[in-house]
C-alpha positions in Angstrom: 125.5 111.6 132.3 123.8 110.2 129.2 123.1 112.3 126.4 121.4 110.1 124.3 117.9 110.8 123.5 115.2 108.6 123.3 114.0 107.6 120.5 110.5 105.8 118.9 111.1 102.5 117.2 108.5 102.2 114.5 107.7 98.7 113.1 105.5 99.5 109.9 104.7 97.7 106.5 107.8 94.9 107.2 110.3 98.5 108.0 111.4 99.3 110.9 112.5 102.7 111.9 114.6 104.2 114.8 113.0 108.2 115.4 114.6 110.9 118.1 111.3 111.3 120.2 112.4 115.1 119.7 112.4 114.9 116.0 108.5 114.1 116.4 107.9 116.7 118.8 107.0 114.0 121.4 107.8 112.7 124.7 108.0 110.0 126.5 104.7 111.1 128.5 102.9 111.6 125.2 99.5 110.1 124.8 98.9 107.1 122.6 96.6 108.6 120.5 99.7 112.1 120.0 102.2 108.7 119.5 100.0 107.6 116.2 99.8 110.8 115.4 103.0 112.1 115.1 104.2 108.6 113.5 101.2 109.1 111.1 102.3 112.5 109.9 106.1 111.0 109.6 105.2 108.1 107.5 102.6 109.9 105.4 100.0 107.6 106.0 96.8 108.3 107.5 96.0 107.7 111.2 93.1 105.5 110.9 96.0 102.7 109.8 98.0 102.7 112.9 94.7 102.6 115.4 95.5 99.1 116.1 98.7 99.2 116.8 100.9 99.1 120.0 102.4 101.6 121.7 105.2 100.6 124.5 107.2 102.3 126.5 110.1 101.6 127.7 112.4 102.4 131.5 114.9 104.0 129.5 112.6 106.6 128.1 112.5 104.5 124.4 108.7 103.8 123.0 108.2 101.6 120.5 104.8 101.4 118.6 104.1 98.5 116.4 101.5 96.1 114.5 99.7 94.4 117.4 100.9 90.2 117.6 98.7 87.8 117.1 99.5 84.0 118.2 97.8 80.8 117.8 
């Protein structure tokens, strides 16, 4: 049985962060909009700055959200 718990990987400001899902009071399930939130209230920044960003999740119950890529 695996008792590791899943965790959100934040990729913010050139940082990047590795957050127990739990420690956030958020679950894999969560909405994008509670993901921003919660990472919003953890970096102390305000919400409106991590509306473009993307939120994935992952099989292994991981999410990551992070700046949008852009290519060309």
């Amino acid at each position: 049985m695996n008792m590791t718990q899943p965790l959100l990987h934040i990729r913010y400001g050139g940082r990047s962060y590795d957050v127990p899902l739990l420690d956030l009071d958020i679950g894999p399930g969560s909405s994008d909009d509670q993901i921003r939130r919660a990472v919003a209230a953890y970096l102390e920044e305000p919400q409106s700055k991590l509306r473009p960003f993307v939120v994935e999740r992952h099989d292994n119950g991981n999410v990551t959200i992070r700046p949008e890529a852009v290519f060309g």
